[in-house]
PDB file with one MODEL, atoms N, CA, C and O in Angstrom:
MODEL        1
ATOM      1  N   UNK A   1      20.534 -56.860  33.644  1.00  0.00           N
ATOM      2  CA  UNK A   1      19.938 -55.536  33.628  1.00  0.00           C
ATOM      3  C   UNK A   1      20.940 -54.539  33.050  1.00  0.00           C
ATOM      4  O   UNK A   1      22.126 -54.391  33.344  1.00  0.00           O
ATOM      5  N   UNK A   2      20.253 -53.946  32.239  1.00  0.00           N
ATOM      6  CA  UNK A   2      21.523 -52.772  31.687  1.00  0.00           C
ATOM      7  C   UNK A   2      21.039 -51.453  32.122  1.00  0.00           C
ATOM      8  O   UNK A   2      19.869 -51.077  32.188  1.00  0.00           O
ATOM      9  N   UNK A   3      22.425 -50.617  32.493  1.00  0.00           N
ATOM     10  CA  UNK A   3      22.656 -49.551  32.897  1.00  0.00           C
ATOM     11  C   UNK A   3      22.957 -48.559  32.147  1.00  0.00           C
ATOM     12  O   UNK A   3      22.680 -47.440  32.580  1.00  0.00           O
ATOM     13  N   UNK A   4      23.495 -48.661  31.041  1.00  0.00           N
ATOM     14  CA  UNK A   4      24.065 -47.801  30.040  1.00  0.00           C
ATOM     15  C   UNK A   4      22.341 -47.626  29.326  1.00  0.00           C
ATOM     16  O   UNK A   4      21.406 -48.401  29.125  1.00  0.00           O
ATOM     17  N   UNK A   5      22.630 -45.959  29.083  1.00  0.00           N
ATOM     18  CA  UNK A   5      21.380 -45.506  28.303  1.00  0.00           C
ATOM     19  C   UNK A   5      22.014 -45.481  26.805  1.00  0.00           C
ATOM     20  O   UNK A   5      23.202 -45.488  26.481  1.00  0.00           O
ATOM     21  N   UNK A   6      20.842 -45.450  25.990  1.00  0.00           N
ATOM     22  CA  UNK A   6      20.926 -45.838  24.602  1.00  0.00           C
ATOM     23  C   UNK A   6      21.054 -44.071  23.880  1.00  0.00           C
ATOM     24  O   UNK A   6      20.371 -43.212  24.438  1.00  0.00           O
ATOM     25  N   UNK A   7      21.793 -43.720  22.866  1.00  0.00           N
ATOM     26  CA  UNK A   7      21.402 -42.613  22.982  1.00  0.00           C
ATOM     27  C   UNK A   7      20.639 -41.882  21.745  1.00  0.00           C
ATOM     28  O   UNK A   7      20.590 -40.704  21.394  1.00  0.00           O
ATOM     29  N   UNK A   8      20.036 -43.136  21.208  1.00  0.00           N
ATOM     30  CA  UNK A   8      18.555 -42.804  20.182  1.00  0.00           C
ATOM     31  C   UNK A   8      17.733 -42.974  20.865  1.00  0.00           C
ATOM     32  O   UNK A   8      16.854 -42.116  20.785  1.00  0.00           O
ATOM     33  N   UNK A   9      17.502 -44.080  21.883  1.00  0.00           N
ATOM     34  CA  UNK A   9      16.569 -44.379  22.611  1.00  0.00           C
ATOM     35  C   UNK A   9      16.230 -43.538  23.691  1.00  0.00           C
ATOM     36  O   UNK A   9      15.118 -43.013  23.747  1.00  0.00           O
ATOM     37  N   UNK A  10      17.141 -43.356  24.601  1.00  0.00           N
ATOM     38  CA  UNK A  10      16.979 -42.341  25.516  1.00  0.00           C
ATOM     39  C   UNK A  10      17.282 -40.890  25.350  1.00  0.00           C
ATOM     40  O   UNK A  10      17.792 -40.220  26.248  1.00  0.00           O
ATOM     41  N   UNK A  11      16.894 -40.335  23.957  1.00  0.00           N
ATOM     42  CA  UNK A  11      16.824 -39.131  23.933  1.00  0.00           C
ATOM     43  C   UNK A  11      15.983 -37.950  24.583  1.00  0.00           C
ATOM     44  O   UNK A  11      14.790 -37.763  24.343  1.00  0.00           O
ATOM     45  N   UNK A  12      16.981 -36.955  25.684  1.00  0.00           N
ATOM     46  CA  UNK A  12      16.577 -36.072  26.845  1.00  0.00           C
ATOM     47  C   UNK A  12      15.597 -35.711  26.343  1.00  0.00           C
ATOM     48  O   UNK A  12      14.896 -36.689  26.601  1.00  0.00           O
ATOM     49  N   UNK A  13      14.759 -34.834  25.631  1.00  0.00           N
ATOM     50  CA  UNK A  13      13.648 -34.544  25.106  1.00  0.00           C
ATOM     51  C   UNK A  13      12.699 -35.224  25.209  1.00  0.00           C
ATOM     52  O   UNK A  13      11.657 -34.858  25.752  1.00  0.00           O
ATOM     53  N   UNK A  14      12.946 -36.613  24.578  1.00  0.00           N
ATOM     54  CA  UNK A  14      11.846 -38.183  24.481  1.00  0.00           C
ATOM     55  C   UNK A  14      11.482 -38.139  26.602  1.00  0.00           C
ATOM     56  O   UNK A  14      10.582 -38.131  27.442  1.00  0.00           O
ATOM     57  N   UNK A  15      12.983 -38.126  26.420  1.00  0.00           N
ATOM     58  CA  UNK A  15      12.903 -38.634  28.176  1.00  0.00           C
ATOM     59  C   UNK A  15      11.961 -37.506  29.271  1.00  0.00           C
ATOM     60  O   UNK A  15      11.102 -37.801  30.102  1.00  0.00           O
ATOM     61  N   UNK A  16      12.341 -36.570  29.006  1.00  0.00           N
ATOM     62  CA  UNK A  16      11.355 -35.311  29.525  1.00  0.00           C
ATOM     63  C   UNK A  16      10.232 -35.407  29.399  1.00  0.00           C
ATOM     64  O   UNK A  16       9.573 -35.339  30.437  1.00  0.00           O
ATOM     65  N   UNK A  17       9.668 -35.559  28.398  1.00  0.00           N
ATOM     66  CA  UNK A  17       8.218 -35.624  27.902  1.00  0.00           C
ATOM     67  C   UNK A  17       7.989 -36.681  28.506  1.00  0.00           C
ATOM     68  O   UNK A  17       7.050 -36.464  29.272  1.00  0.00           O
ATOM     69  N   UNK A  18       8.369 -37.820  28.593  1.00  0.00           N
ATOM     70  CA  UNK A  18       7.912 -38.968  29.471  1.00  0.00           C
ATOM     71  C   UNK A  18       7.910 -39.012  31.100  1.00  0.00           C
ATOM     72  O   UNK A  18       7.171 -39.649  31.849  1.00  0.00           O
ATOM     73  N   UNK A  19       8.811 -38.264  31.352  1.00  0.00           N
ATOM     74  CA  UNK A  19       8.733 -38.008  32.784  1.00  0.00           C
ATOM     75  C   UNK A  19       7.792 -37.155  32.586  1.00  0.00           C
ATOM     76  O   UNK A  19       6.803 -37.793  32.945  1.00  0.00           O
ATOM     77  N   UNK A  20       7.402 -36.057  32.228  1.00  0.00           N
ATOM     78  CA  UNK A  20       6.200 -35.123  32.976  1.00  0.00           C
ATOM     79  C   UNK A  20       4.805 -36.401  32.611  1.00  0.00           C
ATOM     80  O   UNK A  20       3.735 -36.228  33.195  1.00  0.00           O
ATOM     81  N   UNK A  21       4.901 -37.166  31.999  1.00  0.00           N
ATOM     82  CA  UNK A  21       3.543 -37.713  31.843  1.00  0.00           C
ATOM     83  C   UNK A  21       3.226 -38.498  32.767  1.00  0.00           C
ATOM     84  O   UNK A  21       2.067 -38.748  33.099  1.00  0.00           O
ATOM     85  N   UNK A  22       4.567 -39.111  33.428  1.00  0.00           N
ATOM     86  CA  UNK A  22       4.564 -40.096  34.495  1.00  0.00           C
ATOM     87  C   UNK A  22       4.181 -38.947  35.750  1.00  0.00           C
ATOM     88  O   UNK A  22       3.746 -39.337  36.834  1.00  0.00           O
ATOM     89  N   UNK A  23       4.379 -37.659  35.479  1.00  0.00           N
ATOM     90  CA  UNK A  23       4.379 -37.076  37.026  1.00  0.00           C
ATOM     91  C   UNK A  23       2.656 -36.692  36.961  1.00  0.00           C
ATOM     92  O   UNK A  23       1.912 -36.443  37.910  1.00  0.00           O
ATOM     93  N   UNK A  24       2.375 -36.738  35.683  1.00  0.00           N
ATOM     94  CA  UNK A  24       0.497 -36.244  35.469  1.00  0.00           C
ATOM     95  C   UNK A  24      -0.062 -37.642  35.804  1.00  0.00           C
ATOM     96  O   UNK A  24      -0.923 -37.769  36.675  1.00  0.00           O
ATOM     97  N   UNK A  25       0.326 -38.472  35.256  1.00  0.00           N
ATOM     98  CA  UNK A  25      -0.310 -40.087  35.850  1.00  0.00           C
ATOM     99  C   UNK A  25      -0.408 -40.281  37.483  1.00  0.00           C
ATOM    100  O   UNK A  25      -1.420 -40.674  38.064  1.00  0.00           O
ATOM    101  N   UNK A  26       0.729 -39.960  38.056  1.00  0.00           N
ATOM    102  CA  UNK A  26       0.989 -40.151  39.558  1.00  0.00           C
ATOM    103  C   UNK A  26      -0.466 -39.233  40.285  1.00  0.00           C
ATOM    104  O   UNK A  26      -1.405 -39.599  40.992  1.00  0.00           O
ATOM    105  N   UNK A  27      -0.097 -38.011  39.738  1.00  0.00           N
ATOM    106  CA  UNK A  27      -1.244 -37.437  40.406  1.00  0.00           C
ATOM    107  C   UNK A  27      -2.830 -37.812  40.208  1.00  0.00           C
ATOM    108  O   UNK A  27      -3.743 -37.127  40.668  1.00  0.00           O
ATOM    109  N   UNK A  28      -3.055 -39.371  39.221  1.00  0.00           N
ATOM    110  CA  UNK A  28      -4.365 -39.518  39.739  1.00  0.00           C
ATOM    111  C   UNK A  28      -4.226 -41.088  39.949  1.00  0.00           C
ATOM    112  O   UNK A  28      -5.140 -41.868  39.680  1.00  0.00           O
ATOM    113  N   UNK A  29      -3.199 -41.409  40.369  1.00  0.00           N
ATOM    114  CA  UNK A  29      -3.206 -43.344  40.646  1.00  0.00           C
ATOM    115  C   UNK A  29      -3.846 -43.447  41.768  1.00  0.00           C
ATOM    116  O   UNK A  29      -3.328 -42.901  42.742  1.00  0.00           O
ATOM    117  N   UNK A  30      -4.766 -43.960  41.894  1.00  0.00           N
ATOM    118  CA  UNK A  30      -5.483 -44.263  42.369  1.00  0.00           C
ATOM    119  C   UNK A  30      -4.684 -45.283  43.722  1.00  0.00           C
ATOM    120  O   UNK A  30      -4.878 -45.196  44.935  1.00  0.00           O
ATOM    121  N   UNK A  31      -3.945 -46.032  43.119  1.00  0.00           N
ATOM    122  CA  UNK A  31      -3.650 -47.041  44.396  1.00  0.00           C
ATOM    123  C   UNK A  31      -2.587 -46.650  45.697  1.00  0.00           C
ATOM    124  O   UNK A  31      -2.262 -47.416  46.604  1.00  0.00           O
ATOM    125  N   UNK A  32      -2.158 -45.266  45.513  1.00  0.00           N
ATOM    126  CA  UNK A  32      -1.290 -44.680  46.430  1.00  0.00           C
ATOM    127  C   UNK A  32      -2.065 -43.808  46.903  1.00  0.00           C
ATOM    128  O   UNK A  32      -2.997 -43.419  46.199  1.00  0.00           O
ATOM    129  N   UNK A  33      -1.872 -43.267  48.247  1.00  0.00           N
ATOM    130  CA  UNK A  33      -2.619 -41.916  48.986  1.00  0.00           C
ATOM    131  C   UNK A  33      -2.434 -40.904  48.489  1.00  0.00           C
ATOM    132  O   UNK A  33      -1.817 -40.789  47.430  1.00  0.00           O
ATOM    133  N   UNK A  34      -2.722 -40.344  48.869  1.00  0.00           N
ATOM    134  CA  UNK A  34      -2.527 -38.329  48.090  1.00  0.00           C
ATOM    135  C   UNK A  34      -1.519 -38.204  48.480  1.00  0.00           C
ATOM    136  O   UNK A  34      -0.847 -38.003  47.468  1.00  0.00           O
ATOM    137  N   UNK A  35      -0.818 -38.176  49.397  1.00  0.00           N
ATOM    138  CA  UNK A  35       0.983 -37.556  49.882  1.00  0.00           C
ATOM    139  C   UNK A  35       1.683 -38.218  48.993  1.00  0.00           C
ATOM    140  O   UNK A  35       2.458 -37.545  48.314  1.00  0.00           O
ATOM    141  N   UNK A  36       1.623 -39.486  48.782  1.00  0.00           N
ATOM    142  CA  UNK A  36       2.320 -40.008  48.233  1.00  0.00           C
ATOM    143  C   UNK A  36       2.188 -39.721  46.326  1.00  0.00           C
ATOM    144  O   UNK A  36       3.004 -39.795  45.407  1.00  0.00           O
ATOM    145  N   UNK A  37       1.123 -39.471  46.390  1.00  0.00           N
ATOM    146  CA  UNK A  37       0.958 -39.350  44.684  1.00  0.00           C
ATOM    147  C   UNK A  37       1.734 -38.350  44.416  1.00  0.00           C
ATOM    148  O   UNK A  37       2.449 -38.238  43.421  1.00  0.00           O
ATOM    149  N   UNK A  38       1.589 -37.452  45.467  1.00  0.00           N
ATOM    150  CA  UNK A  38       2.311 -35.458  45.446  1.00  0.00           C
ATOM    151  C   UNK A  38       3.720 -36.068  45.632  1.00  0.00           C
ATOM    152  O   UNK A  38       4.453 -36.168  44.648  1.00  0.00           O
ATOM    153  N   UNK A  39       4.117 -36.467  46.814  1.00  0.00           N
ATOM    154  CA  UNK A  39       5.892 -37.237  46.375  1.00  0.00           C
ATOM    155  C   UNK A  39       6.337 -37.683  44.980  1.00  0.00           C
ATOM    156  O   UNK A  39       7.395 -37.256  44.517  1.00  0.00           O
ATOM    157  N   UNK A  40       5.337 -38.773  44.104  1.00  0.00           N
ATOM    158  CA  UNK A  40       5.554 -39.195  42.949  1.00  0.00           C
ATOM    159  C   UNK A  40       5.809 -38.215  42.053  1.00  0.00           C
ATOM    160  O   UNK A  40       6.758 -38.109  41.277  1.00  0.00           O
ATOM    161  N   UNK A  41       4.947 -37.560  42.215  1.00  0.00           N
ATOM    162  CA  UNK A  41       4.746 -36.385  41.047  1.00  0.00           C
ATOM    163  C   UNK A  41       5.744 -35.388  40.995  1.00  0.00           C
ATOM    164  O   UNK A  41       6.125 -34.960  39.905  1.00  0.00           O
ATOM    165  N   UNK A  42       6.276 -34.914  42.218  1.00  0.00           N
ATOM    166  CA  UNK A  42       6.991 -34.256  42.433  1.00  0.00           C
ATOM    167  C   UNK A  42       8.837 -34.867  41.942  1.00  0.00           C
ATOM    168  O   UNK A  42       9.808 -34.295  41.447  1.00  0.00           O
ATOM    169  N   UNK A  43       8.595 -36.100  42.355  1.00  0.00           N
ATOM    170  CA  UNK A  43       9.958 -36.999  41.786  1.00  0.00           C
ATOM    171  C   UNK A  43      10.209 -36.802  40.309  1.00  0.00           C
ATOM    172  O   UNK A  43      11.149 -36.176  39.820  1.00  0.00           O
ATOM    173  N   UNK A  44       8.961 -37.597  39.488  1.00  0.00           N
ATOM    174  CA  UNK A  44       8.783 -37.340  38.203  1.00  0.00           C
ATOM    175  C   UNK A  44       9.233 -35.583  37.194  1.00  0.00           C
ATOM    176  O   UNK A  44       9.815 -35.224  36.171  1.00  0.00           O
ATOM    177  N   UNK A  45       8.912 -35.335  37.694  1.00  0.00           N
ATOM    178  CA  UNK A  45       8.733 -33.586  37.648  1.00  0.00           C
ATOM    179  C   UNK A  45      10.009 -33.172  37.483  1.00  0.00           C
ATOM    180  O   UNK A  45      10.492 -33.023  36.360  1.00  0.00           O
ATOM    181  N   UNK A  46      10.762 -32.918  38.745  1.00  0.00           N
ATOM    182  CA  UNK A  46      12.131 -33.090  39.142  1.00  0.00           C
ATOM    183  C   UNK A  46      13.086 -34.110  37.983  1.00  0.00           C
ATOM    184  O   UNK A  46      14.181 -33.862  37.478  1.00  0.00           O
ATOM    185  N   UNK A  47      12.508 -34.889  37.873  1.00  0.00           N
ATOM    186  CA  UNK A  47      13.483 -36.009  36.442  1.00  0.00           C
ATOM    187  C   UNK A  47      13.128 -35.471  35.078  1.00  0.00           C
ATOM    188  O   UNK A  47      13.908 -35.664  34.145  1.00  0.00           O
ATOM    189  N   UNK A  48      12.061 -34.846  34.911  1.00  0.00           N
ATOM    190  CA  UNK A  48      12.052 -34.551  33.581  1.00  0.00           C
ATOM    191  C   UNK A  48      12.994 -32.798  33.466  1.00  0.00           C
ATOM    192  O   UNK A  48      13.571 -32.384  32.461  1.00  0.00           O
ATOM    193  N   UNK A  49      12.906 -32.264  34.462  1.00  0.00           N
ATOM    194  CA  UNK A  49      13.320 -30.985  34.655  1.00  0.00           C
ATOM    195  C   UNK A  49      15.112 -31.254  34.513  1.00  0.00           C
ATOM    196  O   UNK A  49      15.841 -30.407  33.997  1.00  0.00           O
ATOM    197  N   UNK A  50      15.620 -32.558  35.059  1.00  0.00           N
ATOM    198  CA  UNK A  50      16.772 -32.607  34.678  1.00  0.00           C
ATOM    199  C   UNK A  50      16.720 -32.837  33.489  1.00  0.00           C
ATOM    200  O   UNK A  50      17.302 -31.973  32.832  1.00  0.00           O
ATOM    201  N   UNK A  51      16.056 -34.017  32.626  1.00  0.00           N
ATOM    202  CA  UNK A  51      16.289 -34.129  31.160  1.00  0.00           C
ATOM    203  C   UNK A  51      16.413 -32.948  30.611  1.00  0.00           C
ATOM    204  O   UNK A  51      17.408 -32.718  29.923  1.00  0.00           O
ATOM    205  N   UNK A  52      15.240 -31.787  30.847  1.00  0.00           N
ATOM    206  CA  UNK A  52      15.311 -30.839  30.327  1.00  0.00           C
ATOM    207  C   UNK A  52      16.556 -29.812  29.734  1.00  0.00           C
ATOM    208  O   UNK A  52      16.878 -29.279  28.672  1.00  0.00           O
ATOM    209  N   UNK A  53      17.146 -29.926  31.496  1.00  0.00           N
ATOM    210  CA  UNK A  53      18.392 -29.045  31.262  1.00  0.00           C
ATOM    211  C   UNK A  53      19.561 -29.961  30.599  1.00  0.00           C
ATOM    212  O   UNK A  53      20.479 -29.361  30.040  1.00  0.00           O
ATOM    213  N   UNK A  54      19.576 -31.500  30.632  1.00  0.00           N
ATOM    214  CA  UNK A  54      20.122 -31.878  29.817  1.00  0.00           C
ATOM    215  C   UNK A  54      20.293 -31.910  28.304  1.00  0.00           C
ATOM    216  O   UNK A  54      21.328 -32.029  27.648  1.00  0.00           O
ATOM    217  N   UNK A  55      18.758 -31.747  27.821  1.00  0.00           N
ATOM    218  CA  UNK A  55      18.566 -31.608  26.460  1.00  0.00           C
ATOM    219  C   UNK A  55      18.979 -30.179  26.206  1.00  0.00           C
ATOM    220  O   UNK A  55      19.295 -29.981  25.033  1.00  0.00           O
ATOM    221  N   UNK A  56      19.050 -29.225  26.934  1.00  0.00           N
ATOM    222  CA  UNK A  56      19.304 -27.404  26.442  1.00  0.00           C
ATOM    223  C   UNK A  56      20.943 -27.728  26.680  1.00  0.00           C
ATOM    224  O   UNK A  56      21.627 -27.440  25.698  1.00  0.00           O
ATOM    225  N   UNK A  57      21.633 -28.249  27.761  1.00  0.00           N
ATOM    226  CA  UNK A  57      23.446 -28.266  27.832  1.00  0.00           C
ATOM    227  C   UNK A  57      23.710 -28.694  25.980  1.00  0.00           C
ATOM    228  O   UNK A  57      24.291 -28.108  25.066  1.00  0.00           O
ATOM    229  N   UNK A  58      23.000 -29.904  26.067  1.00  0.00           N
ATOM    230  CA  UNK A  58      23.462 -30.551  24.996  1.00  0.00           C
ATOM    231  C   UNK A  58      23.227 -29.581  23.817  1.00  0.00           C
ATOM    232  O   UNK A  58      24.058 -29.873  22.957  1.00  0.00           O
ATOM    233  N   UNK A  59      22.307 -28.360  23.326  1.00  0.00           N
ATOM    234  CA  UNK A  59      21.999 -27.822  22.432  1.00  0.00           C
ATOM    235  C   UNK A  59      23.243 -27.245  22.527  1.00  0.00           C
ATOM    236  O   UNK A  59      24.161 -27.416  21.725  1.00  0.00           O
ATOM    237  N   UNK A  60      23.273 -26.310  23.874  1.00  0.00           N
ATOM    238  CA  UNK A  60      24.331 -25.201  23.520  1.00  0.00           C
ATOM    239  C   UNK A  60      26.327 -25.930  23.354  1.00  0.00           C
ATOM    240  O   UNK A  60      27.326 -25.299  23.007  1.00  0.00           O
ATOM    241  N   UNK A  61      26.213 -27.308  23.740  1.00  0.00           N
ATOM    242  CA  UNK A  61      27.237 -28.094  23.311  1.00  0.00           C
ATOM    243  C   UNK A  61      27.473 -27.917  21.721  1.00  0.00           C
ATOM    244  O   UNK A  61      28.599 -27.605  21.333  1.00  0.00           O
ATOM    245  N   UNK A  62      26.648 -28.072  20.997  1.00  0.00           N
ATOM    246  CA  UNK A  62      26.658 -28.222  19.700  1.00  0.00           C
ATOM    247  C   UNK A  62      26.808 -26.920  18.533  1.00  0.00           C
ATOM    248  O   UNK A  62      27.353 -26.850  17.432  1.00  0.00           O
ATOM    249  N   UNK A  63      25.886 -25.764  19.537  1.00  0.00           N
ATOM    250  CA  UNK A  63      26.188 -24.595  19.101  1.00  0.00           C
ATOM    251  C   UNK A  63      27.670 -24.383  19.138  1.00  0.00           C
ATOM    252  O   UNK A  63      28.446 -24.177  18.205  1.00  0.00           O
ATOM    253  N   UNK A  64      27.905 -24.486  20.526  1.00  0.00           N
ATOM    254  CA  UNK A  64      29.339 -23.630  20.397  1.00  0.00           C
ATOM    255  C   UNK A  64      30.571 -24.709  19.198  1.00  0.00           C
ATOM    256  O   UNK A  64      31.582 -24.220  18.694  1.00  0.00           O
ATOM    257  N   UNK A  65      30.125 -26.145  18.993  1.00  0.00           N
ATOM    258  CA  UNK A  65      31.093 -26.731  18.447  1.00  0.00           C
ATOM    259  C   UNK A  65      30.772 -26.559  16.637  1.00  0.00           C
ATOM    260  O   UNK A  65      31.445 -27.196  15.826  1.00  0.00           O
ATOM    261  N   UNK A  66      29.652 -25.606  16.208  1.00  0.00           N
ATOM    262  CA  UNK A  66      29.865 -24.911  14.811  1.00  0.00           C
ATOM    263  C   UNK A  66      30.244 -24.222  14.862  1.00  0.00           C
ATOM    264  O   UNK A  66      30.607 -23.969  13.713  1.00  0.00           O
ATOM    265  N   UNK A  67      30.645 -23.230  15.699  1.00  0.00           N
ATOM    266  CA  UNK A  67      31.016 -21.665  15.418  1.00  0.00           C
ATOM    267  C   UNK A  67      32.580 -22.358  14.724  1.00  0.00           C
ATOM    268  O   UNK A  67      33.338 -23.307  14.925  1.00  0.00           O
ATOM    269  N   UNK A  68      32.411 -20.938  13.621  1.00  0.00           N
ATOM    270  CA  UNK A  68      34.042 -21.601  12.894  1.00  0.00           C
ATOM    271  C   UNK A  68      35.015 -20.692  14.148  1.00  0.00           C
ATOM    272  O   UNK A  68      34.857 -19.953  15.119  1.00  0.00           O
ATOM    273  N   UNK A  69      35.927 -21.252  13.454  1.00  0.00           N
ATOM    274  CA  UNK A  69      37.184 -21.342  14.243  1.00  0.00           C
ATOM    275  C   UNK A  69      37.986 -20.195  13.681  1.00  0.00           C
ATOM    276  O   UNK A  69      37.672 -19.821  12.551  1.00  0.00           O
ATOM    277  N   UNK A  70      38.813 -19.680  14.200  1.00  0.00           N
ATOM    278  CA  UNK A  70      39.454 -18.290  14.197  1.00  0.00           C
ATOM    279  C   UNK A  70      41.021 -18.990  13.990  1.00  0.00           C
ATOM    280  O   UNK A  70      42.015 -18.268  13.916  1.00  0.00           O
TER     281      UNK A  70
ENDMDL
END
């Protein structure tokens, strides 16, 4: 099993968008109860919200490493 993320593959953006879809799926699976779908969803949600802020760190990483240099 590998642990290391890929980083074409697991690009935060890609990854975000996939977590909120997993957290819209949860809320109608059918084979879990309602608390639990709202836990799922809420997990999901929460993971894409980190990608998120991962994908914006990483923007402003890049910004600040064009600014020319003094």
């Amino acid at each position: 099993m590998r642990n290391q993320l890929d980083i074409f593959k697991d690009d935060p953006v890609r990854m975000a968008k996939a977590n909120r879809d997993a957290a819209d799926h949860a809320l109608t699976d059918k084979q879990f109860t309602e608390s639990e779908r709202q836990e799922r969803a809420a997990y999901y949600t929460r993971e894409a919200e980190r990608w998120e802020f991962s994908a914006a760190l990483g923007g402003q990483q890049i910004k600040r490493a064009e600014e020319p240099r003094a």
